[in-house]
N, C-alpha and C positions, 0 to 999 in steps of 0.2 A: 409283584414287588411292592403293591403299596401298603401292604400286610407292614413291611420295613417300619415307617414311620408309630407303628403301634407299639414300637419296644423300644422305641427312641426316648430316652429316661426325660432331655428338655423338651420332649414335645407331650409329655404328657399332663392330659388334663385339658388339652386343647378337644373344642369340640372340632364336628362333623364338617361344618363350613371353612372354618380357619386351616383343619388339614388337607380340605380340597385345595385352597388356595394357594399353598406351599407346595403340594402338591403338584400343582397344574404347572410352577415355574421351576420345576428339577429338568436336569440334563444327566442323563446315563452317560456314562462314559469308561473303558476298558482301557486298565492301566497292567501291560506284561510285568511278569515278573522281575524285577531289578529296576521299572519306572521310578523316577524322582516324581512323585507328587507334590508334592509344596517343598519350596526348601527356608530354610531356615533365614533369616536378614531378607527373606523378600515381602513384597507388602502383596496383602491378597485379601480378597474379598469372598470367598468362597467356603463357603462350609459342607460336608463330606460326609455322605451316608456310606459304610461299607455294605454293599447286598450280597458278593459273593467275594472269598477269598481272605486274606489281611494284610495287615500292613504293619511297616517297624516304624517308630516314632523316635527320632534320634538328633540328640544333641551334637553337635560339632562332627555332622556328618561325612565321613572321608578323611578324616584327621586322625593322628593317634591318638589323640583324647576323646575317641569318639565313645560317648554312652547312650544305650537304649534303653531307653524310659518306660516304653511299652507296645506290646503286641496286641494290636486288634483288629478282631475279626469280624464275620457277620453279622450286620446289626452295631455294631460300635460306628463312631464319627468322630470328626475330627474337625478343625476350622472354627467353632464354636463362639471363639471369642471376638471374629471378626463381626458378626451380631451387634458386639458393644463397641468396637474401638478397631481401627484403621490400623494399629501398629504395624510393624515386620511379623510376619512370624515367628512365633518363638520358638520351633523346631524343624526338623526335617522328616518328613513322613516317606518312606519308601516301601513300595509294594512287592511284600515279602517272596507273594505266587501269584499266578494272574488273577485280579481283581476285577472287580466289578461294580463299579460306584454312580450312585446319584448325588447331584451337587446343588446347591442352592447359593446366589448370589446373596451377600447384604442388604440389596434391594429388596428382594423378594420378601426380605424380614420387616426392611420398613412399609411395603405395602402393607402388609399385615398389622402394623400401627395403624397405618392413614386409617383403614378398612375396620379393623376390629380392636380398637385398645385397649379393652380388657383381657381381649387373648394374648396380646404380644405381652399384658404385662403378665399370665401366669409363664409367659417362655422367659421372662427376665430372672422371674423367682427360680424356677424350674434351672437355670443358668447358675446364678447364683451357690444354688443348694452343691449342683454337682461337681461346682471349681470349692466351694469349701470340702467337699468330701476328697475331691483329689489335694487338696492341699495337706487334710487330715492325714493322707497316707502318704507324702510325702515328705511331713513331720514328721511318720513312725519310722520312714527309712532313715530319714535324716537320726535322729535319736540313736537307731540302732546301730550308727556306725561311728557314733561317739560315745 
């Protein structure tokens, strides 16, 4: 399973030692199908490797204004931004079919400061890049339906 972290788009470009140490602080954990994994307005520290299975990523979960944003599957993650900021979450993740996920606390990122600050700063870029490229396509959605 630790093949996972190698197609992890912010984890890349980290060496050899920095992804043992991320590594060494994950937690497996199996979420049946229909689990609420994070929900939306709650605050959480935890970010989300998917290794087996996928998950729905869903705005105003349970409501009839419910939208999903997006399906990801193995190899995809989620929690990302808890990395940078403390907020609520900003959606609801539900596991589409039984899943199978490794997690990584906030802390585990900042050791990874204390330990190696050149690594943590290529996962900040690495961060960075992939919230503008989702925002990119959430301009093209947004566009195309005005």
């Amino acid at each position: 399973m630790r093949a996972l972290f190698q197609n992890v788009p912010i984890l890349a470009g980290l060496d050899e030692a920095a992804l043992n140490l991320l590594w060494e602080q994950t937690v497996e954990t199996r979420a049946p199908a229909g689990t609420v994994i994070v929900r939306e307005g709650e605050i959480g520290n935890r970010f989300f490797l998917i290794g087996e299975g996928s998950v729905r990523v869903c705005k105003h979960f349970g409501e009839r204004e419910e939208v999903e944003l997006a399906r990801l599957g193995a190899g995809g993650f989620f929690g990302e931004m808890c990395i940078l900021e403390t907020l609520p979450r900003s959606a609801t993740v539900q596991a589409a079919v039984n899943t199978t996920l490794r997690s990584l606390t906030s802390l585990a990122f900042y050791h990874l400061y204390q330990s190696m600050p050149s690594q943590h700063g290529i996962l900040v870029i690495n961060i960075a890049r992939d919230l503008s490229r989702r925002l990119r396509h959430l301009d093209e959605v947004f566009a195309a339906r005005h």
